[in-house]
Structure formats: C-alpha cells, structure tokens
C-alpha positions in Angstrom: 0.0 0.0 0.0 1.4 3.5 -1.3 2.6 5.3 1.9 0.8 9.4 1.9 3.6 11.0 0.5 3.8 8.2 -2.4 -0.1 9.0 -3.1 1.1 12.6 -4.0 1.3 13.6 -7.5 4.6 15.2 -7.5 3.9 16.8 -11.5 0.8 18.3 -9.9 2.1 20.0 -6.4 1.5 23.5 -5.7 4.1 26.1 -6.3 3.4 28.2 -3.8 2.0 26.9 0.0 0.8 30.2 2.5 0.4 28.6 5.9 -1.6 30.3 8.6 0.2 29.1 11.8 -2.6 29.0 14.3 -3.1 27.5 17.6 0.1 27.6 19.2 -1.3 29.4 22.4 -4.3 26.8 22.3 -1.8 24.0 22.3 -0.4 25.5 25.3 -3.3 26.2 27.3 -4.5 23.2 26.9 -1.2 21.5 28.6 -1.7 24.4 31.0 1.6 26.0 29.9 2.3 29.1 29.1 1.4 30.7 25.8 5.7 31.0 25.5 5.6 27.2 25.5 3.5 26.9 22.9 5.5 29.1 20.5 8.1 27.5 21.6 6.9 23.9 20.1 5.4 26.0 16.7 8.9 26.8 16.0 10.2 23.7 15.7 7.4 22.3 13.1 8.9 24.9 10.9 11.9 22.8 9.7 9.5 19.8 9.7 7.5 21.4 7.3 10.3 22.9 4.8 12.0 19.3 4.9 8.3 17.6 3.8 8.0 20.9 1.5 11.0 20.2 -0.6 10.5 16.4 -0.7 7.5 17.2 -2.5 9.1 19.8 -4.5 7.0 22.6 -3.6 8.6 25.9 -4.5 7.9 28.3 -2.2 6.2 28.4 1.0 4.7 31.4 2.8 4.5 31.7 6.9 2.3 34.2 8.8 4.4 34.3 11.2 3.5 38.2 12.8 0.6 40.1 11.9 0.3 43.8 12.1 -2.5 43.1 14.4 -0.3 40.8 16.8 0.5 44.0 18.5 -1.9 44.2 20.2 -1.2 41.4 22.3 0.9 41.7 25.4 4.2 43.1 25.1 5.7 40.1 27.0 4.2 37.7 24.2 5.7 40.1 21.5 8.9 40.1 23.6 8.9 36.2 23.9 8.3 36.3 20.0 11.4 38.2 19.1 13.3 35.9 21.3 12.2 32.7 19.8 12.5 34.3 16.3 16.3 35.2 17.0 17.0 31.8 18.5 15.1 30.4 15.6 17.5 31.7 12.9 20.7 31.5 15.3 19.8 27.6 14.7 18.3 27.3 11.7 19.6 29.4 9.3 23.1 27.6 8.6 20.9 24.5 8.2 18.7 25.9 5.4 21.7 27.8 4.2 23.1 24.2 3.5 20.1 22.7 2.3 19.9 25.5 -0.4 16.7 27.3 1.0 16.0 30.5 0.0 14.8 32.8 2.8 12.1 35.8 2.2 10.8 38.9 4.2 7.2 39.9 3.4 6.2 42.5 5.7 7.1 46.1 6.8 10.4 46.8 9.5 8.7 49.8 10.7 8.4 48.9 14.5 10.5 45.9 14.4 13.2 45.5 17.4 16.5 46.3 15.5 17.7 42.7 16.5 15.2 41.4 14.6 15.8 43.5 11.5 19.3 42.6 11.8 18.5 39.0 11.9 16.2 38.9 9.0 18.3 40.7 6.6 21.6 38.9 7.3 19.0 35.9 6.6 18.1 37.1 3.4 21.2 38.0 2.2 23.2 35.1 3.4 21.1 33.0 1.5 20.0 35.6 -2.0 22.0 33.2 -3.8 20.1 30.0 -3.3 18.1 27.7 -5.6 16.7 25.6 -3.7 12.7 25.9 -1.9 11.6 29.6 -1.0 10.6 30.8 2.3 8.7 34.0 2.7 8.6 34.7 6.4 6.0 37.3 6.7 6.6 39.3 9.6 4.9 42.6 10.7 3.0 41.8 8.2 -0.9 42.8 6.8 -1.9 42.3 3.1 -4.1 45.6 3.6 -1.0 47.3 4.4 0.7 45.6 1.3 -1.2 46.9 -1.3 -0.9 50.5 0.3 2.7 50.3 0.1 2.8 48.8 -3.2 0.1 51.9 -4.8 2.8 54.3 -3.0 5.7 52.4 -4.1 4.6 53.0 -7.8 3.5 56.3 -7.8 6.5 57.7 -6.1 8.4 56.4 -9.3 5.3 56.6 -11.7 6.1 59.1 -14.7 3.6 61.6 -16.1 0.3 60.0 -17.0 1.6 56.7 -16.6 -1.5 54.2 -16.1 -1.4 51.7 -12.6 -2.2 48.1 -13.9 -2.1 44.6 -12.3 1.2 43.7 -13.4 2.8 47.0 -12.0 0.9 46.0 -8.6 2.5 42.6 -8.4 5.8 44.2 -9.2 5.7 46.3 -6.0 4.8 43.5 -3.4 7.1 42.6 -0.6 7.9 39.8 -2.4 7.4 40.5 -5.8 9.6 37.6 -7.6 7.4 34.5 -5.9 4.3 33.2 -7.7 0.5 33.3 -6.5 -0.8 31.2 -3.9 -2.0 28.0 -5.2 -3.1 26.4 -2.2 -3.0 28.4 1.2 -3.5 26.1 4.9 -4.5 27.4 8.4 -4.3 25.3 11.4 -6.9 25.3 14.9 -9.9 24.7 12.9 -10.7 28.5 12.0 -11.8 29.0 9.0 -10.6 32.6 7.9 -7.2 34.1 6.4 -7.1 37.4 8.5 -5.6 39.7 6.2 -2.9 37.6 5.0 -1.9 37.6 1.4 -5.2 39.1 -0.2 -3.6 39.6 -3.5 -2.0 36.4 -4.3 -4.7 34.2 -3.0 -7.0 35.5 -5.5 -7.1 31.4 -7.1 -6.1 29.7 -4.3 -7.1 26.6 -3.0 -8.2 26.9 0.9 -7.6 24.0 3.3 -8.4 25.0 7.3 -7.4 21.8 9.4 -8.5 21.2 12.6 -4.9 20.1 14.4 -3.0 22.6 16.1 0.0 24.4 14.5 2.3 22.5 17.1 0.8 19.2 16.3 1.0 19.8 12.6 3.3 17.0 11.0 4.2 16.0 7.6 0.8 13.7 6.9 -1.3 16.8 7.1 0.7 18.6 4.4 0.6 15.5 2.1 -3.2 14.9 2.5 -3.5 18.4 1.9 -2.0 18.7 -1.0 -3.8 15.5 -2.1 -7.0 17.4 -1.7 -5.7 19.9 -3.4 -5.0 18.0 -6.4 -8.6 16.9 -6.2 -10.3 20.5 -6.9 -11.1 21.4 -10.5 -9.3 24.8 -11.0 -10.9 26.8 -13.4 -9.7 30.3 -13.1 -13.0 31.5 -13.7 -13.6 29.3 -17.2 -15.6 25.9 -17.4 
C-alpha cells in the first residue's frame, strides 16, 4: 500500500503553499503551559515542514508568522516572539543555508526591534543566492497594508500619465519575484485568512485543518496537497 507522500502527485504540487500558523497558544493552554511554551513547540514544526515541503518539491512556502495586528497582544508575548525568532534563525539558518533554501521577508520593518531587523536581513542575504525551496517569512505583516505600500511604491516612481495596472501592482509586493498562492492552509480549525496575502490568494485553493500548528506533521501537508489536487481549477472558465 502507497505510503501518503507516495499518493502525491509530484507533476501536480502547488508552487506556492501560505500557511496560517494558528493554535500555538491553544496547544499550550490546553497543557496548562504558558502561551511561550506553545510558540516554543510551533517553532520547531517549521523545519519539519520545509524538509516535507522540498521532498514534495513545492517551491515556495509562505509563513504568517506576525501580523500587524499581533500588536496588540501583550508586550511580554511580543517580547517572547522576538526571542524565539532570534533563537530560531541562530539555529536554523546555517541548516537551510546548506540545504539550499531561499529565505524571504514579506512585511514592513517599521516597528520591528532592531535585532530582529538585523537577523532577518543577514538571513536574506546570506542566503539571495540559493536555488533551492523559497521561504517567505512574513513578519509585521498585513496584506491591507501591502497593497498601500505597493500603490505608493509606484506612484513615487510613476512618470507623467503613466497608467497603474495589475502587473505594475505585483511588481511592487514585498515579495514581488514569488508566484500566486496555489493552495493556502491554516491550522486550529478557524476557517478565515485574517488579512494575509489578499492579493496572491485571488485562485487559491483553501484547506483550514483542525490540528494545532504545534501538532501539525508532515501527513497533514501530504493529504492536503492531495485534496488539493482533487479541486477542478478553473480560473473562472468551465
């Protein structure tokens, strides 16, 4: 019997995967640990995840990993955040450097802890050179936001009379050289994408699993991609 990962069709995967990393502080209350903890355990799906990512062959995936609206949580959360984000990268960053992984910022730096702008750009430009899988950790990030600083982007270089299309839009993302969404999971069971890459989920495919960011292994990516490759895609044709 074909194992999950052999049931995938690996000519059909999606390029791009956005993942909604919820239920972290769920997974932690319901341990009766603190929210910290369950960060803490998120953090080390990630790898987990890029590892089951690139076996499949995906191209790029996305990570919500700090809205603009996370700041409204308690600044010891926030504080705990930046912590686990620099220890994060400390660790893992040779290890994707090595395994040829490509790493991405989508968001704005505007209120970020200088540390963690430090750490992100020596991330990205350690690593510019890769070929391997793409990840876009988006940080401080709100797709509202986005497309605000993409429209002034453009018209602070637009020439006289020069018309704003949809190709000049994409050209002015945060991340402007990495395809739409194909298919875009969120953990915990909700069932909404909370400002999170509005524009290139215009054709995605949307999965919302029930498990726990923490708990999420490589079984739920493959069966979600499965179902993905179930779904007629029709781009708005027949």
């Amino acid at each position: 019997m074909p194992s999950l990962k052999d049931s995938v069709n690996k000519s059909a995967v999606p390029r791009h995967i956005a993942v909604i990393m919820d239920g972290n502080g769920r997974w932690a209350k319901k341990r009766g640990l603190p929210r910290a903890d369950g960060h803490r355990k998120g953090a080390l799906v990630i790898e987990t995840l890029m590892d089951a990512a690139m076996d499949l062959s995906v191209g790029c995936v996305s990570l919500y990993a700090f809205s603009t609206e996370n700041w409204s949580r308690p600044s010891t959360e926030i504080n705990a955040l930046w912590e686990l984000l620099c220890s994060f990268f400390a660790e893992k960053l040779p290890v994707m450097h090595k395994k040829g992984i490509r790493v991405y910022h989508s968001g704005s730096k505007k209120r970020l802890p200088a540390r963690v702008c430090s750490v992100i750009d020596k991330a990205v430009k350690q690593t510019a050179g890769n070929k391997g899988l793409k990840m876009n950790f988006c940080l401080n990030y709100g797709s509202r936001q986005e497309i605000v600083d993409a429209v002034n982007n453009w018209s602070a270089k637009a020439g006289p009379g020069e018309k704003f299309t949809q190709k000049k839009m994409a050209q002015n993302l945060y991340a402007s050289d990495l395809p739409d969404v194909d298919l875009l999971i969120r953990t915990s069971g909700e069932c909404r994408i909370s400002n999170y890459l509005l524009w290139q989920c215009a054709y995605a495919e949307f999965i919302f699993l029930k498990v726990l960011w923490p708990d999420f292994k490589p079984s739920h990516l493959y069966r979600a991609v499965i179902e993905f490759q179930k779904r007629n895609r029709r781009f708005g044709g027949l």
